[in-house]
C-alpha positions in Angstrom: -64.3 8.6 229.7 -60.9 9.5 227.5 -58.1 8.9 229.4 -55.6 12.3 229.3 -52.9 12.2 227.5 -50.0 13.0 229.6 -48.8 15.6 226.8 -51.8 17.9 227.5 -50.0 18.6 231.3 -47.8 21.6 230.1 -44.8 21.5 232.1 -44.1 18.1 231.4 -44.8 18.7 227.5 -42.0 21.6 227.9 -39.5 19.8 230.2 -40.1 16.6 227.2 -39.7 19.3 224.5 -36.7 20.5 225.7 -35.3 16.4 226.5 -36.3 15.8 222.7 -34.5 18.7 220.7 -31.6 18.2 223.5 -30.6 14.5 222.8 -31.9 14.9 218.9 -29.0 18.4 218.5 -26.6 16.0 220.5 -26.8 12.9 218.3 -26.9 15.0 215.1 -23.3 16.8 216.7 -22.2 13.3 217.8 -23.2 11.5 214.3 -23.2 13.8 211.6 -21.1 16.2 212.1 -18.9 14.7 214.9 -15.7 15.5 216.3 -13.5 17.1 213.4 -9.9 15.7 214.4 -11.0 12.6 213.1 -10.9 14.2 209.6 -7.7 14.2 207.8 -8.5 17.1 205.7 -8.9 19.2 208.4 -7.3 20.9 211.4 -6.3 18.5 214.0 -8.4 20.1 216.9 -10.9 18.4 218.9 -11.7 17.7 222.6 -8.9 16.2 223.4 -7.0 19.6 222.4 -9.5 21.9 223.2 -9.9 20.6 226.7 -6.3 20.2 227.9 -6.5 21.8 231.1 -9.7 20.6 232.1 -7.5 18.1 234.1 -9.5 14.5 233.6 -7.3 11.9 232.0 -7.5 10.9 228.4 -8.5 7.3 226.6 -4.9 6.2 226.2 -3.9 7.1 229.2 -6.0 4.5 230.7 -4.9 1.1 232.3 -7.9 -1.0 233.6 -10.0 0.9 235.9 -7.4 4.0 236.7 -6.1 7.1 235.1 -2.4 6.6 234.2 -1.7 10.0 233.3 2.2 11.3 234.3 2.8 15.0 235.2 -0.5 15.7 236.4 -0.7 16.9 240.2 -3.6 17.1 241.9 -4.7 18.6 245.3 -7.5 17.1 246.9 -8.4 15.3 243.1 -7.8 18.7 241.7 -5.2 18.9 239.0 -3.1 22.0 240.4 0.2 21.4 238.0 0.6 20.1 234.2 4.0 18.4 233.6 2.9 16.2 230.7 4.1 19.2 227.7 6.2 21.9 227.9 8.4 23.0 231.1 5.7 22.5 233.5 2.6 25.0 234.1 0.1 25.9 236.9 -3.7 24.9 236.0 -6.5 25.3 235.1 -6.1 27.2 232.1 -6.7 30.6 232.6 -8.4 31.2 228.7 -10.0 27.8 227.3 -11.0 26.6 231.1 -10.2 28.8 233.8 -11.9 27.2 236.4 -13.3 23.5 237.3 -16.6 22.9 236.9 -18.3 19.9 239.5 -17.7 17.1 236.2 -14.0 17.6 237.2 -14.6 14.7 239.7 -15.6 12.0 237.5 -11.8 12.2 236.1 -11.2 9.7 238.2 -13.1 7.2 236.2 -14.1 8.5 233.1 -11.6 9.8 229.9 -12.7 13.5 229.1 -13.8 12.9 225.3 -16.7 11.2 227.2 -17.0 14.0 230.1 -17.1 16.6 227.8 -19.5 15.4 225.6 -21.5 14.5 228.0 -21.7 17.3 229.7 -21.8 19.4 226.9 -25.9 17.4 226.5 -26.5 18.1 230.0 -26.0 22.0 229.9 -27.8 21.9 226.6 -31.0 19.8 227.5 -31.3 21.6 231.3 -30.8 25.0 229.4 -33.3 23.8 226.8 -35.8 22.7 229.9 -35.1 25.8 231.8 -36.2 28.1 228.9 -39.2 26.4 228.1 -40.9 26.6 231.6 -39.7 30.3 231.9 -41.8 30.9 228.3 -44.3 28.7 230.0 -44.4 31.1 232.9 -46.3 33.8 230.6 -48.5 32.5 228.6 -50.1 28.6 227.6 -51.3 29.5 224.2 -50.1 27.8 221.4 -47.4 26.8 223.4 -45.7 23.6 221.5 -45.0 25.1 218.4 -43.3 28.1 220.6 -41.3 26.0 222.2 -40.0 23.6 219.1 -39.4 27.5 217.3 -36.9 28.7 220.1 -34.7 25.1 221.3 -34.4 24.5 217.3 -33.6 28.4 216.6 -31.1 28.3 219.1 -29.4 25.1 218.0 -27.4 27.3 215.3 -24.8 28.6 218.0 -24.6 25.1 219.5 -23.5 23.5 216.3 -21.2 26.0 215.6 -19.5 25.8 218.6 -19.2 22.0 219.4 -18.6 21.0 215.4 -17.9 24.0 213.3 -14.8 25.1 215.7 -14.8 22.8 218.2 -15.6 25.3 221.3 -17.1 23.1 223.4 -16.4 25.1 226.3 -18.1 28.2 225.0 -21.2 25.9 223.6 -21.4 25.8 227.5 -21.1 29.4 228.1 -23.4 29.8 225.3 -26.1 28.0 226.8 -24.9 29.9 230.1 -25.8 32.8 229.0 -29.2 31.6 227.7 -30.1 30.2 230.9 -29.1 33.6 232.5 -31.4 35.4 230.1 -33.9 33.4 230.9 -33.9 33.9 234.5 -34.2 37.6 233.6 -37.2 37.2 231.4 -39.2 34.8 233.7 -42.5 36.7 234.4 -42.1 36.5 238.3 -40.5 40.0 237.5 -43.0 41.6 236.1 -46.3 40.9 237.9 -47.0 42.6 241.0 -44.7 41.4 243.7 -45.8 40.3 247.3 -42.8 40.4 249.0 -44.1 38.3 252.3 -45.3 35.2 250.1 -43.0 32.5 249.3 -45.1 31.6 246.3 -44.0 34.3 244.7 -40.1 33.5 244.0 -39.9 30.9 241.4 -37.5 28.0 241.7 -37.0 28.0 238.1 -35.4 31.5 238.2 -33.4 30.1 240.9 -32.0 27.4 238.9 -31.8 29.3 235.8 -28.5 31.7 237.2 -27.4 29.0 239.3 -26.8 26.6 235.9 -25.8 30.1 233.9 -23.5 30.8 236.3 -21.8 27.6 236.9 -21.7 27.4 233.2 -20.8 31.0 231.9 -18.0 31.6 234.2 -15.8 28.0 234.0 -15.0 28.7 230.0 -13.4 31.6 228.1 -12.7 34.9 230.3 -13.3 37.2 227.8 -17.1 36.1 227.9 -16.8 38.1 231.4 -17.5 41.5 229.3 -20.2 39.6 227.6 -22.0 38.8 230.5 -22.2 42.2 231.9 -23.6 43.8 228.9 -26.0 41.1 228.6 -27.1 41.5 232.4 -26.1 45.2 233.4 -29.6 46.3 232.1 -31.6 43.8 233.6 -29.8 43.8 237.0 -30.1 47.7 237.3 -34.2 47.1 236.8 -34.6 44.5 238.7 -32.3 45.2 241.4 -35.0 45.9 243.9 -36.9 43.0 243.4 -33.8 40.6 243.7 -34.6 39.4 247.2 -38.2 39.3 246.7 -37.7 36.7 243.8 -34.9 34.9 244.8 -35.1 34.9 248.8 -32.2 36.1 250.9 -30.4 32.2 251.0 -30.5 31.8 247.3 -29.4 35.4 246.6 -26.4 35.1 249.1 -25.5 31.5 247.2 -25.8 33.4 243.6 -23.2 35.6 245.4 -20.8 33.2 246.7 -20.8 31.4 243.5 -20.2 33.9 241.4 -17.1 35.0 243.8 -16.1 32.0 244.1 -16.0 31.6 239.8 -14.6 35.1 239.2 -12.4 36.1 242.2 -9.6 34.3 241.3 -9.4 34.5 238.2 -9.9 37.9 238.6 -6.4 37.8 240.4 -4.5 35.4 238.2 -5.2 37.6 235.8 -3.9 40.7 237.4 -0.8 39.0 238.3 0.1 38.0 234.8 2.9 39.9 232.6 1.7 40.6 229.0 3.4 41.1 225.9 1.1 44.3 224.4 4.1 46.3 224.5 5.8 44.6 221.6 2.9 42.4 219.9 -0.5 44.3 221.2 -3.8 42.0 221.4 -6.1 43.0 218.5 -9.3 42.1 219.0 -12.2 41.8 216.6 -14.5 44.4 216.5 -18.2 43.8 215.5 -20.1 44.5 212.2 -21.8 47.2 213.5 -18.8 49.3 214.5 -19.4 52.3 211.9 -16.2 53.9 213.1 -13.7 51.5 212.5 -11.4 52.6 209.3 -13.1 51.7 206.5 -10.8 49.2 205.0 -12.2 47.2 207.3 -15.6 47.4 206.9 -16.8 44.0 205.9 -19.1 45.4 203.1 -19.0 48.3 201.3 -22.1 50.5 203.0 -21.4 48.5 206.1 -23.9 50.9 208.5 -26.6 49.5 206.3 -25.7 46.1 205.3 -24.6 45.5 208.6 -28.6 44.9 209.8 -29.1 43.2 206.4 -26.2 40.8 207.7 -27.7 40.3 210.6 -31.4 39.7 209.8 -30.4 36.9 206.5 -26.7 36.0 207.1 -28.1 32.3 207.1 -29.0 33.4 203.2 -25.7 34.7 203.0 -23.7 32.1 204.0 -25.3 29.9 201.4 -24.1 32.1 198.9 -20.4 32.8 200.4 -21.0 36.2 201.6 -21.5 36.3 205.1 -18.3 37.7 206.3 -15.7 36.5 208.2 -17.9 36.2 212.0 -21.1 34.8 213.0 -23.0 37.7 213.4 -26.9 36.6 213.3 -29.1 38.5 215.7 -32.2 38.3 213.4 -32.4 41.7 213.6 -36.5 41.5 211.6 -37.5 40.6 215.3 -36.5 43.5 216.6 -38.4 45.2 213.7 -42.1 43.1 214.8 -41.7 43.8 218.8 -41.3 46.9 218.3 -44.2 47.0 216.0 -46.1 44.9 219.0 -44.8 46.8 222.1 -47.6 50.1 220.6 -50.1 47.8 220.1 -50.1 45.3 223.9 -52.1 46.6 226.2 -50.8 44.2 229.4 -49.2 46.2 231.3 -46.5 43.2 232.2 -45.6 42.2 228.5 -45.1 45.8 228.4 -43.1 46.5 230.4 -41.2 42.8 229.3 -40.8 44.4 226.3 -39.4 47.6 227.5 -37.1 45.9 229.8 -35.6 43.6 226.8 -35.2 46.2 224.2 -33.8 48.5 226.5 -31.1 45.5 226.9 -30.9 45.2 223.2 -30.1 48.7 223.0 -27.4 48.1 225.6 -25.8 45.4 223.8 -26.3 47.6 220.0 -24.5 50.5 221.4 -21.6 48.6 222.7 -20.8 47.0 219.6 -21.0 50.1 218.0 -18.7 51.8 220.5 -16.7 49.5 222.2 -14.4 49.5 218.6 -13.3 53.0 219.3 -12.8 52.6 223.3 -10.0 49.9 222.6 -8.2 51.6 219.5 -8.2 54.8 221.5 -6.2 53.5 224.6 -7.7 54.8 227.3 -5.9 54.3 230.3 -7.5 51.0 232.3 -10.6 51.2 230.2 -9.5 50.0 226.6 -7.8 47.3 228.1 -11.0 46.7 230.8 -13.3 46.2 227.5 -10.6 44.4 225.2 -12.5 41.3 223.7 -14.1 40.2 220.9 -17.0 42.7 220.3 -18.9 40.8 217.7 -19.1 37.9 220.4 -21.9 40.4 221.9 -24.2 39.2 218.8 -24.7 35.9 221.1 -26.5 37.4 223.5 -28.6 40.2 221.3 -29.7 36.9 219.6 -31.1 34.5 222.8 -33.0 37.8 223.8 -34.1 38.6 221.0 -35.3 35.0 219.9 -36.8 34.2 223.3 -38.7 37.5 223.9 -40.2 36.7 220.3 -41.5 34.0 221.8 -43.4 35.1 224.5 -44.7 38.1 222.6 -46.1 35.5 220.2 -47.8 33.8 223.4 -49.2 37.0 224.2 -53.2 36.2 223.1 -54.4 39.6 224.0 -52.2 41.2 221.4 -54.3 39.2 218.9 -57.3 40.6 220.0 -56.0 44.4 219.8 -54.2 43.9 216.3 -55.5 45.7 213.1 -56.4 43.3 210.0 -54.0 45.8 208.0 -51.4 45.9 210.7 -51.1 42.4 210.9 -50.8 41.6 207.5 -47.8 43.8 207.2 -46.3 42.3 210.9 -47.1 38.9 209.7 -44.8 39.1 206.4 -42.2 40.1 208.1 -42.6 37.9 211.5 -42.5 34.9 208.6 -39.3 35.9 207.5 -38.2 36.4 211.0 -38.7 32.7 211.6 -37.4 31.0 208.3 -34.4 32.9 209.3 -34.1 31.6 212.5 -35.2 28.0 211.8 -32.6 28.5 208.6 -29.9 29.1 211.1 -29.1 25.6 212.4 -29.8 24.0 209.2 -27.0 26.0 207.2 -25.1 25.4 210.3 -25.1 21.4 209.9 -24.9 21.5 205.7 -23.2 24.4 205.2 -20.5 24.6 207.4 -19.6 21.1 208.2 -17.9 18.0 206.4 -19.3 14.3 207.2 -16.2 12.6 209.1 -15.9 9.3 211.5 -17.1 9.7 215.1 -14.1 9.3 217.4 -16.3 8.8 220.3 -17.5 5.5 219.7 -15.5 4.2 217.4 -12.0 4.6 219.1 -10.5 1.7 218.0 -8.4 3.4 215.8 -7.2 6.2 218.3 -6.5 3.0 220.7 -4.4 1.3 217.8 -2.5 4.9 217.1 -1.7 5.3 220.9 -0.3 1.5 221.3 1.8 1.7 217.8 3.5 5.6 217.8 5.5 5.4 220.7 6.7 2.3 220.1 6.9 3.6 215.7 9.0 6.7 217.0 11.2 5.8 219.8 9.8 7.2 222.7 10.4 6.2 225.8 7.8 6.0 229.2 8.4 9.6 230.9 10.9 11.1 229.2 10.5 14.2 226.1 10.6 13.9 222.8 9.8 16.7 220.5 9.1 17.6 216.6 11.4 20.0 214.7 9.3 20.0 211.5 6.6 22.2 212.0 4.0 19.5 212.3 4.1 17.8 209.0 5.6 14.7 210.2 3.8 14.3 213.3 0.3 15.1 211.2 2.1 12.2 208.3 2.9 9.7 211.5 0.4 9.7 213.8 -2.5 10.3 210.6 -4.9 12.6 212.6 -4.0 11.5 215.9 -3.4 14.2 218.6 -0.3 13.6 220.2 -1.5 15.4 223.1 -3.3 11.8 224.3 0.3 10.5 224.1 1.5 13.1 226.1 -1.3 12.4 228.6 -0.4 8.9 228.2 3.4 9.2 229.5 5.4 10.3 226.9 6.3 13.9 227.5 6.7 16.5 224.7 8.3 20.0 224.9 5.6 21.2 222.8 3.0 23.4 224.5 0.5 26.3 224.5 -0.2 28.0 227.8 -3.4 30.1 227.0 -3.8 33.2 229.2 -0.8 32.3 232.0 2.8 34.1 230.8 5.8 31.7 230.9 9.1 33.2 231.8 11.1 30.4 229.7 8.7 30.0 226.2 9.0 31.9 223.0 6.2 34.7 222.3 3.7 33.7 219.5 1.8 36.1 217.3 -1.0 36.8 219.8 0.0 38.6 223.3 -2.6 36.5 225.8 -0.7 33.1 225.3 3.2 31.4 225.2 3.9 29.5 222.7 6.2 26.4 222.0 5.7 24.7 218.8 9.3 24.1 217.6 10.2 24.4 213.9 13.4 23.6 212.0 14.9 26.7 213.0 14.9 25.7 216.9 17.0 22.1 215.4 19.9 23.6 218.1 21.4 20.5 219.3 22.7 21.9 222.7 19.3 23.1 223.3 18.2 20.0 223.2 21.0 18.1 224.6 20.0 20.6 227.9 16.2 20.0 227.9 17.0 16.0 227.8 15.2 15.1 225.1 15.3 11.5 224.5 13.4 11.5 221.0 14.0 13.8 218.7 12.1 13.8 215.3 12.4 15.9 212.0 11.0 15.0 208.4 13.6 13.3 206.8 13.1 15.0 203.1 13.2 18.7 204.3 15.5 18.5 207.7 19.3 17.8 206.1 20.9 20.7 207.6 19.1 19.4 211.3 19.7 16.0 210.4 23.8 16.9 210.5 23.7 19.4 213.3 22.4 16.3 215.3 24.6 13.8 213.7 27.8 15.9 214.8 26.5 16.7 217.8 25.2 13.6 219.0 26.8 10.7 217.1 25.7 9.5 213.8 25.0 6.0 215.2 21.7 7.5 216.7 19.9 7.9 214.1 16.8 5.5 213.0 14.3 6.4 209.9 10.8 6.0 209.7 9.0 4.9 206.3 5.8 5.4 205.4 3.2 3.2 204.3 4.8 3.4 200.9 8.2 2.6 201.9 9.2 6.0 201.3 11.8 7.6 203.5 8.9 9.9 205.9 11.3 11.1 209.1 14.4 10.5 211.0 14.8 10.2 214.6 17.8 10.9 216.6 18.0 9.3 220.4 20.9 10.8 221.8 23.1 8.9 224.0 25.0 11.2 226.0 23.4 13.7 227.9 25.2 16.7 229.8 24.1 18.5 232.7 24.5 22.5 233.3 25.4 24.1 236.3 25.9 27.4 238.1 29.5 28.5 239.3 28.0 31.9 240.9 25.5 31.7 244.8 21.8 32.8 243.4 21.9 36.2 245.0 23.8 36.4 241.5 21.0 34.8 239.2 20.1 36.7 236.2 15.8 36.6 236.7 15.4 38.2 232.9 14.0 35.3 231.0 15.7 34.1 228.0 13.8 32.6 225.1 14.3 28.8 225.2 15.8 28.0 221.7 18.2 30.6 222.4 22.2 28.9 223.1 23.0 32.4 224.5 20.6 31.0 227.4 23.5 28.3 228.3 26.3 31.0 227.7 28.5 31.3 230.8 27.1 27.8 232.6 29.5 24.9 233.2 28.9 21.6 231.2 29.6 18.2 232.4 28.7 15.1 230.1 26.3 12.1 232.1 28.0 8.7 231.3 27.6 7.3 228.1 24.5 5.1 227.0 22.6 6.2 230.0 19.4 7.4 229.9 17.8 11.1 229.8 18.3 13.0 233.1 14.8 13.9 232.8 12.0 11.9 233.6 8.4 12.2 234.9 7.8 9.7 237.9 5.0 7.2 237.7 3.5 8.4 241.4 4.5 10.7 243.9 6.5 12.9 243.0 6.4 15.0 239.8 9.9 14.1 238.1 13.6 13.5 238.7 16.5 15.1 237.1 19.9 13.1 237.0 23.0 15.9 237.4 26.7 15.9 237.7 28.8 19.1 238.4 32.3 19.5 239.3 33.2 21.0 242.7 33.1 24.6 241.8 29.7 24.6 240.8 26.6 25.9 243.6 23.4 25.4 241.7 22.3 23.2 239.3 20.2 24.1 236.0 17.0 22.3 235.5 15.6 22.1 232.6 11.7 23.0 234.2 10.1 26.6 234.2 10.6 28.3 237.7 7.8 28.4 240.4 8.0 29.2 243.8 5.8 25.7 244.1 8.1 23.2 243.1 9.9 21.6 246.1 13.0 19.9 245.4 14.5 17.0 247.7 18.1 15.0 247.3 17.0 11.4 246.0 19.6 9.6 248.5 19.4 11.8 251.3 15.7 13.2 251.5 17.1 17.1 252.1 14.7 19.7 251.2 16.9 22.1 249.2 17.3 25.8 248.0 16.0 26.4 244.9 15.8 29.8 242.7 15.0 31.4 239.7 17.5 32.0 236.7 16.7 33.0 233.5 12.9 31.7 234.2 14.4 28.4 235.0 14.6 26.3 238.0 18.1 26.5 239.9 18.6 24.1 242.6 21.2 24.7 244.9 23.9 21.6 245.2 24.3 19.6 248.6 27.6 20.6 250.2 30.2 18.5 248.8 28.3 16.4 246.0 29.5 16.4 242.7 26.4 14.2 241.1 23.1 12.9 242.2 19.6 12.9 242.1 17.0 15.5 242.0 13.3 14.3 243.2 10.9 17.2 242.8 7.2 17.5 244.2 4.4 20.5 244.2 3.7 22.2 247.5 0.4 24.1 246.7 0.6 28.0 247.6 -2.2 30.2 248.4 -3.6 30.4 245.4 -3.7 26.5 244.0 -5.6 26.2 248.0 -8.3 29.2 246.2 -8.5 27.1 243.2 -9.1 23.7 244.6 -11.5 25.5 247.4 -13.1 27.3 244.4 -14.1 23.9 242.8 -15.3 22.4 245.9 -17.6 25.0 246.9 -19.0 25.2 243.2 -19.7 21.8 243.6 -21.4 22.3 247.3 -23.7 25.0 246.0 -24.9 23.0 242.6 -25.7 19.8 245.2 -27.5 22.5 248.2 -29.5 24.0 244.9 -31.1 20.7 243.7 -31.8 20.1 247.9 -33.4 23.8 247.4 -35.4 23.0 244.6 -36.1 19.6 245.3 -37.6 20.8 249.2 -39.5 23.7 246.9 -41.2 21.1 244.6 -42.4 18.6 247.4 -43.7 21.7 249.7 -45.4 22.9 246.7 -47.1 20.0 245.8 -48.2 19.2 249.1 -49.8 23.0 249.3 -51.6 22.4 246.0 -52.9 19.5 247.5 -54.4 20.8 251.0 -55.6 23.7 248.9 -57.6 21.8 246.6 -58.8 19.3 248.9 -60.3 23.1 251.1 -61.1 25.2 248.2 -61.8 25.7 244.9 -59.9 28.9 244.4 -58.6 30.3 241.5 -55.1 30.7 243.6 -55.0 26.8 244.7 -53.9 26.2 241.3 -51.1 28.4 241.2 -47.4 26.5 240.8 -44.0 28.0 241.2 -42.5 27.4 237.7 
């Protein structure tokens, strides 16, 4: 008697299918195409960057067991506030991470480069798993090869987005939304329902929008609009079968989680001040937007080279003409189901099919449309549907790709296809497939360079991180800042993001607030996000001299005009130079020695609240200066626990509020070091004015966070997510053994055809 191979049991042949082409994508990522900030041809972005307000520590910032990080507070291990760059902002980050996803918690003993990559596999193998048991769900025929076609065909988007750009948080909403498209497609909804049997709501659906979820609405908000064109379709159909599928408790835990994900965000959002009135957010319309002008268009007869694009762009990008997006959909699909939906004769692939092209058709008109809803201003609505609009490609091309699938499953269509039919469906269902299998291929050769692995070889970023404070003059919790544009920190720290060394304690003025307006930073080119990323033109030395900048470095070749501005202003004897490897003269640092403190002669009733751009000296115009004694350290300076920083002042008698150098918020509680008084403190200019204790003339400032409302909604927001992911794998874990244990009395009683039934 042959033993059975344990392959031949379906489900577990999917759930190892997925495992294989999950780790086998992740290792190629990790190995091949790795992380590209080790590279020092290229831009100087990688996880470390990308995930800055995902609030877990970094590698350097490490010491034994225990995250070191200064400027980070947390609520409840929540990071609610960010002090290590800039002037201080409220996270998450309301673009690149607006909310915390469960992994949040393993901060505590992990650095992120390893969290995110991590669980960047995770969603991608449980996504992967997920998909193939909902294919499974349909039909068993032929079913390996299906299910090797759609996890490699869908690897294309993964590599772009965790090597090509180094997106790792929309490769999660990426798999998000595939998960969520699954759940849609599973075939519970669209066999005959019996409401009163528990048999008939699939755990699998169940987990499918509970992972989506979780996963689509923690990364970039403007995926929000994504998500409801991919989904409005599908929830309008299938709204009346919701709580027949999905069973009242699940349904109402799908509900609080999405709330819970969107709600405040949705607010945050709302409250912030944009600058569309003088530099409007473009956004980037989609190939198949026929009405944009056509100086535009991508190609010349764009309304029919559009579908061209998006049927062989994998061909096109081998030959350097596939346009500035990634706009694949494989459009020949669309082409052979449509072909296939006259010729089916079940009546629920039918109406499968129906359902997903009428999606498709959802998603097609809105990139054809949405182009001319945001140029033509419409009051609330262009600015409701103001995102990316060839971003809604992603979507067209997981439901398009997995309803290939299970039509191809589909054995009766075999039976009812004409010899001369099939001939012609099969040409073009071959070129369908070397497209898509071409897709992750050009992805990895095409669009990627070979560099180092920084994950597992950190040795390097370990030796950078020990050597470049120590190289440049910083010291432990105090700024520094670059006023060269980048060159010299790219030349000094050779690849090395000084963000880890801002993690690590060494503060820098430099920052990028995504998505959250800061009254006190300069505008950048794009209106969703406040810049500071100083340049030789902000090399204002009573700027700096207020913002208590201890280090202050400029390339030494190209900076002479900064390098006497600081001279004069701070003392020649100051100044140290850095050589390169060469022994060539590669930057100057000044350490100033004399810091001043600005204060306030008026009550804050009389505050200007305007905000003033931070290079600006007209900011300090009208403030009395006092100098700190000489040779003594900057006032500045991030504590090491406790409380968030300090700020050493002096002010003569006349003076009522003191001028810190932080960003104003109605958070930040400031005591007297000596005397442990809560005082007053109030907004001028966008900074933080902190009334003076009657009858002191210097002192110490010891400021802390006391959450408001909404870091309590943030923090609560987390926590819940994380309840709701552990209560679904009890759900689904209670689902599996109660199955199991019905398949078994029902075999052991009967030999019925409906015994052998399993909730996928």
């Amino acid at each position: 008697m042959n033993t059975p191979c344990l392959f031949e049991n379906k489900k577990f042949a999917a759930v190892a299918i997925g495992f294989l082409i999950g780790i086998s994508a992740f290792c190629i990522a990790l190995f091949v195409v790795a992380d590209k900030s080790t590279d020092t041809r290229g831009p100087h972005i990688g996880m470390a960057q990308t995930e800055q307000n995902l609030g877990v520590q970094y590698r350097s910032s490490w010491q034994g067991d225990k995250s070191r990080a200064l400027g980070v507070t947390r609520l409840f291990a929540i990071p609610i506030w960010d002090n290590g760059q800039g002037l201080g902002n409220r996270m998450p980050n309301l673009i690149t991470q607006p909310t915390q996803s469960p992994t949040i918690f393993f901060g505590a003993r992990y650095p992120v480069e390893y969290i995110v990559a991590i669980r960047n596999f995770i969603v991608m193998t449980a996504a992967l798993i997920v998909m193939n048991l909902t294919v499974l769900s349909w039909s068993g025929s032929n079913f390996r090869r299906r299910l090797l076609f759609l996890d490699i065909s869908l690897l294309g988007q993964y590599f772009l987005y965790a090597s090509v750009t180094n997106w790792y948080h929309q490769a999660d909403q990426f798999w998000g939304m595939c998960l969520i498209i699954s759940g849609f497609l599973h075939s519970s909804w669209y066999q005959p329902s019996n409401s009163n049997s528990k048999t008939s709501r699939p755990a699998i659906v169940f987990l499918a929008f509970v992972l989506g979820l979780s996963n689509l609405l923690t990364g970039h908000v403007l995926y929000f609009q994504i998500f409801f064109f991919a989904t409005a379709f599908f929830a309008i159909v299938h709204l009346s079968k919701m709580r027949s599928i999905l069973g009242l408790f699940p349904l109402l835990l799908l509900l609080t989680l999405a709330g819970v994900l969107v709600v405040p965000q949705m607010i945050e959002l709302a409250s912030q001040v944009w600058n569309t009135q003088t530099i409007p957010h473009t956004s980037q319309p989609s190939l198949f937007d026929f009405f944009q002008p056509r100086d535009r268009w991508v190609y010349r007869f764009q309304p029919i080279l559009a579908f061209i694009a998006a049927s062989f762009q994998p061909i096109l990008r081998l030959i350097n003409d596939a346009g500035p997006r990634t706009e694949f959909l494989n459009f020949l699909f669309i082409i052979y189901l449509v072909r296939k939906y006259t010729e089916i004769q079940s009546s629920s692939t039918k109406q499968m099919l129906r359902v997903s092209l009428g999606a498709f058709c959802l998603l097609l008109l809105g990139a054809a449309f949405l182009g001319t809803v945001q140029r033509s201003k419409l009051p609330l609505v262009s600015k409701l549907f103001d995102f990316h609009v060839w971003q809604l490609s992603q979507p067209m091309l997981i439901l398009i790709l997995f309803t290939a699938t299970i039509t191809l499953g589909n054995v009766e269509q075999a039976r009812k296809s004409v010899r001369r039919q099939e001939s012609v469906d099969n040409f073009v269902l071959v070129i369908a497939v070397v497209m898509a299998l071409l897709y992750p291929v050009v992805m990895i050769t095409k669009n990627t360079h070979i560099t180092s692995t920084r994950l597992l070889k950190n040795e390097l970023a370990e030796e950078n991180i020990a050597k470049s404070p120590e190289l440049l003059g910083f010291s432990k919790g105090l700024r520094h800042i670059f006023v060269d544009g980048g060159e010299t920190k790219a030349a000094t720290f050779k690849g090395f993001e000084d963000l880890e060394i801002q993690r690590a304690g060494y503060p820098s003025i430099a920052s990028i607030i995504y998505g959250r307006s800061s009254n006190t930073l300069k505008v950048t080119e794009q209106s969703f996000r406040s810049v500071i990323s100083p340049s030789t033109a902000d090399c204002q030395a009573e700027v700096l001299d207020f913002l208590a900048i201890s280090a202050i470095v400029s390339e030494y070749t190209k900076s002479s005009d900064c390098r006497t501005e600081l001279s004069t202003y701070f003392g020649s004897e100051t100044e140290r130079t850095i050589k390169s490897a060469a022994g060539d003269d590669l930057a100057f640092v000044n350490k100033p020695k004399v810091f001043s403190s600005w204060s306030i002669a008026d009550d804050a009733s009389s505050n200007p609240t305007e905000s003033c751009p931070l290079f600006e000296k007209d900011c300090l115009s009208g403030l009395i200066v006092a100098k700190l004694e000489v040779g003594s350290r900057a006032p500045f300076k991030l504590c090491e626990s406790e409380c968030l920083f300090t700020y050493e002042w002096v002010a003569p008698l006349t003076s009522k509020q003191v001028l810190v150098p932080e960003n104003y918020d109605k958070t930040i509680e400031v005591l007297d070091q000596v005397t442990g008084v809560k005082l007053r403190t109030a907004n001028y200019q966008g900074l933080l004015a902190v009334s003076i204790p009657s009858g002191a003339t210097s002192g110490v400032f010891e400021a802390t966070i006391r959450p408001d409302a909404m870091m309590w909604v943030r923090v609560s927001a987390t926590y819940i997510h994380t309840l709701i992911w552990i209560l679904t794998v009890i759900l689904i874990l209670i689902r599996g053994l109660r199955g199991r244990k019905r398949s078994a009395l029902a075999g052991t009683g009967s030999n019925d055809e409906s015994s052998s039934q399993i909730s996928h």
